[in-house]
N, C-alpha and C positions, 0 to 999 in steps of 0.2 A: 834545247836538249841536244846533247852529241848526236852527230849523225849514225855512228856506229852502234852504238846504246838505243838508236831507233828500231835496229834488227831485234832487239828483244823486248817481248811484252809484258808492258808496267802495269802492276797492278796495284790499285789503289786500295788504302786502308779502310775507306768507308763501305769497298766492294767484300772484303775479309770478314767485317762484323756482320754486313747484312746476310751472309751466306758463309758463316764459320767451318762448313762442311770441305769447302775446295781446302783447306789446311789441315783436315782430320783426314779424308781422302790420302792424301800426300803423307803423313803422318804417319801411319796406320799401315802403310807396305815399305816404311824405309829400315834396314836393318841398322843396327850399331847404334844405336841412339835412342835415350830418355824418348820414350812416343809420345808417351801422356805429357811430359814437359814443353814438347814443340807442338801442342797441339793448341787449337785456336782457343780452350778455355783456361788456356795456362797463359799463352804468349800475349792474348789480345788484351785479359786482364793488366798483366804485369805492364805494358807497354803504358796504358791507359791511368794505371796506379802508381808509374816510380818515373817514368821521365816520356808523359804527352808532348812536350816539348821538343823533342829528340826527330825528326822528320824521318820518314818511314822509307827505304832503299827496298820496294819491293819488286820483285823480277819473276817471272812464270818462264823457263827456261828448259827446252832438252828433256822435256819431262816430268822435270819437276821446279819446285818454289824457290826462291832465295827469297830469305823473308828479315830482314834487318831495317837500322834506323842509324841516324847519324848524330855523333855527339864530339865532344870536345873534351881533352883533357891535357892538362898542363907539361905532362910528363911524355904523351905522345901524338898530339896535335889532334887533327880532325880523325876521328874513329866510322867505322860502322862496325854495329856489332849487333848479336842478335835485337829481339823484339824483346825478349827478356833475358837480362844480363844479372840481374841484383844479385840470383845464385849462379848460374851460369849452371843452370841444367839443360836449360832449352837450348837442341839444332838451330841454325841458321839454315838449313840445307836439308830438302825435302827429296823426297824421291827413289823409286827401286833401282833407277841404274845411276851406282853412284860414278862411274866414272863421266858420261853425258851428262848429269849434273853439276858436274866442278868443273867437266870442260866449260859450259854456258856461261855457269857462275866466274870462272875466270876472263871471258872475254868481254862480260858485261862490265866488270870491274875495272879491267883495264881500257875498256875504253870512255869509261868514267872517273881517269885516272886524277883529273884535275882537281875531285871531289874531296879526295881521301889521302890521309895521309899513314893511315894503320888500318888492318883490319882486326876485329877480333871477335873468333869462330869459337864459339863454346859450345858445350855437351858432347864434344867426340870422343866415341869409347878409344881406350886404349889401346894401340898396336893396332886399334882397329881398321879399316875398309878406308873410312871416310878419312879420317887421320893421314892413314899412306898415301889413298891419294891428291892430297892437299899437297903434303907436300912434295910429291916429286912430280904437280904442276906446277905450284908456286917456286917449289927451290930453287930453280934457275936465275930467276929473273927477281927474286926479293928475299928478304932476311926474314928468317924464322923463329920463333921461341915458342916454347911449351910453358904454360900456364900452370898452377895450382890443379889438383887433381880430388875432383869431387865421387865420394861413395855413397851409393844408395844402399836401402836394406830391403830385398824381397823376400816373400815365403811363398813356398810352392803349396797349391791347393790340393794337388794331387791324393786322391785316395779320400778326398773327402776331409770332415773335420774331424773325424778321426784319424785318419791318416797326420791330418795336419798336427794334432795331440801329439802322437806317436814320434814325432821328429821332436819333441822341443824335450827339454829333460824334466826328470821327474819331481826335481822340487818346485818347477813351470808349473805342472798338472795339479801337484798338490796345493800352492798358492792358489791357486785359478780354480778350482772347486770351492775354497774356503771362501775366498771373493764371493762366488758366487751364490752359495749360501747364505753368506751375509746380506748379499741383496734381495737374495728371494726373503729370507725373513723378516726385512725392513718394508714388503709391502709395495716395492718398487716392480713396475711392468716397461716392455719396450714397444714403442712404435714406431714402426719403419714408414718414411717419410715417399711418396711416390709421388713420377713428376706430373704425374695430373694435378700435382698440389700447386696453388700460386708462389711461384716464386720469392713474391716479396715479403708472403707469410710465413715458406721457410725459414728465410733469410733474419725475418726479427723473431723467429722463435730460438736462433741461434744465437744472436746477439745480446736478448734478456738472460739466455743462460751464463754466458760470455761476460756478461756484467758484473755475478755474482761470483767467479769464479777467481783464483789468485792471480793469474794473468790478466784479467778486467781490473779488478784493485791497485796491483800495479801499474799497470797500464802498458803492461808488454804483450798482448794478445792485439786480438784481431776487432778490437771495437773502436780503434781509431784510427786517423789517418791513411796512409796510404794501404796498408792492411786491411782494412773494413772496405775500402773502395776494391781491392783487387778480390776480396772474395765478394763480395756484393755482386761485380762483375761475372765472375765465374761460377756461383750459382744460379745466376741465370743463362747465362750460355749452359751448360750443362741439362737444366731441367726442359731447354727447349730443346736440346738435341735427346733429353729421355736419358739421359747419361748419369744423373745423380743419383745417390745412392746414400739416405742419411738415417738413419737412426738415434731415436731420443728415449733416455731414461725418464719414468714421469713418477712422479711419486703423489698421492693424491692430486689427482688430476693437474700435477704444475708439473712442466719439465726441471730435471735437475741435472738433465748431464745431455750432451751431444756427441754424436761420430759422424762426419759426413766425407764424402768423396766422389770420385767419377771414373765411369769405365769407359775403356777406349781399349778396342780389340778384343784381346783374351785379359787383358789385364785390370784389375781396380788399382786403384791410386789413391793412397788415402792423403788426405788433406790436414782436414783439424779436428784436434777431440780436444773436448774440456766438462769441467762440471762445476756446479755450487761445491765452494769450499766448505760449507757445512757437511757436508757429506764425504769428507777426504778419508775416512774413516772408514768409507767401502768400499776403496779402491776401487773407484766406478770407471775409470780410463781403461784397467784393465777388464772389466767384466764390459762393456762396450765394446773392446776391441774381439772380444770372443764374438759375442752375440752378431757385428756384422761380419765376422768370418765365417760363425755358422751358416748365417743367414745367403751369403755369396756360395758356398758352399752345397748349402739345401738347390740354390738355382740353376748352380751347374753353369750360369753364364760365360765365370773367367777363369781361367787355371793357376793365375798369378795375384798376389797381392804385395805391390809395394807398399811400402811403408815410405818412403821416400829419403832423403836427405841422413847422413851418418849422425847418430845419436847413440851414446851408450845403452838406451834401455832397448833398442830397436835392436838389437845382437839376439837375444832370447828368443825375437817374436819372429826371427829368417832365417836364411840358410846363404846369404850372399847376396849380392846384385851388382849391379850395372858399375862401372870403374870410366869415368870421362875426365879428361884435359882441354884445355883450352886453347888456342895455338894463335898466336900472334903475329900478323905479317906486317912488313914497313919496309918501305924500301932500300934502297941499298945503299 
């Protein structure tokens, strides 16, 4: 190992899984940055389901985490980039003081400069904190570019769920009653899934519905490959830190539809919802996505709910969110 890179303390990826807390910790008070995406049930998944291969660059520094992995690509040689890159929501960079962060984070790099030939720093907000000051460390001494820019969709809880009613418009209200009718009259009830429940029986009560649903048929859902491992992953990390959060449509005693997610801070984080195609006919995604916002709501837990990732039908169900770039550095 460099001698200089000695001064700072590595921390290893099998210490991260066994104690996914020291990344929710860090997580959890850093401003300007997707929380719930750089946190350990988001990152350690994604790491472990899209590129294990990829050796883990992780640094405990000035307060807080540098938390990346190293890979290779054609176009700009050896990278480090976060733990989870596939969307480039998740921070690389932990911590309440971000200036003693990127100072760390810069000195560890550069004196592991034989490693790397790029960096690439995703989920920082716009114009934001962490942004600025990337670059007017790095600008001097390395070439800069700004990445593709990713939108999330939030809704504020505030006021309750009626409050939350009250923000979206009235043809929203009037659809989303009629849904909801239709499900009450089909006989359909919901059970809210809690993490004293086994993990593994969550997880295939999610995937039997997942099966029947038009994304299981196609085979664009989450019941195979690397998607069924990253949430398999992340629902249990989640239910052991108490953090899930799921809900199942059942209609005589079989589920026929799921919503599940994870809170971290003030915030829930929804993940994935799906249902048996047989039932598309009660728009059970939307009558799900009420029932756990009621239900969030009723608890008073969180005051936020993302929805995550920019989607046309996610416009209705927010009021705005989070605006991140990606920044690219390489040297001169």
């Amino acid at each position: 190992m460099n001698q200089a890179l000695a001064l700072f303390e590595r921390v290893s990826l099998d210490e991260l899984w066994r104690d996914p807390s020291l990344v929710d910790r860090a997580a959890v008070v850093t401003n300007g940055i997707d929380r719930y995406c750089s946190s350990a049930a988001w990152t350690l998944p994604a790491h472990a389901a899209f590129h294990p291969q990829q050796a883990p660059w992780l640094v405990r520094t000035h307060g807080g985490l540098a938390l990346l992995c190293g890979g290779h690509a054609p176009s700009i040689g050896r990278y480090l980039s976060p733990l989870e890159a596939m969307w480039g929501l998740a921070s690389p960079l932990l911590g309440e003081d971000t200036r003693g962060v990127v100072d760390g984070f810069y000195e560890a790099v550069v004196a592991d400069r034989g490693s790397w030939d790029a960096l690439w720093l995703g989920g920082l907000e716009v114009d934001g904190l962490w942004l600025d000051t990337l670059i007017r460390r790095f600008g001097p001494s390395f070439r800069l570019r700004r990445g593709p820019l990713t939108r999330r969709h939030s809704a504020s809880l505030d006021g309750g769920f009626d409050g939350f009613l009250g923000r979206r418009k009235r043809t929203f209200r009037k659809n989303l009653r009629r849904a909801g009718r239709r499900v009450q009259e089909a006989g359909l009830s919901f059970d809210h899934a809690g993490n004293a429940e086994d993990a593994d029986a969550i997880y295939a009560r999610i995937q039997a519905i997942e099966a029947r649903s038009w994304k299981g048929k196609a085979d664009s859902g989450i019941s195979s490959g690397g998607m069924y491992v990253f949430y398999e992953h992340a629902v249990r990390l989640l239910v052991a830190s108490g953090s899930l959060r799921a809900v199942f449509a059942v209609l005589d005693g079989r589920d026929v539809g799921f919503l599940f997610g994870g809170v971290l801070g003030d915030t829930f984080r929804g993940l994935q919802c799906s249902f048996d195609d047989d039932y598309r006919s009660l728009q059970l995604g939307n009558v799900l996505q009420a029932t756990m916002i009621e239900a969030l709501c009723s608890s008073g837990e969180v005051s936020d709910y993302d929805l995550g990732s920019d989607m046309p039908y996610k416009t209705r169900w927010a009021e705005g969110g989070l605006e991140t770039v990606t920044l690219l550095v390489a040297g001169r």
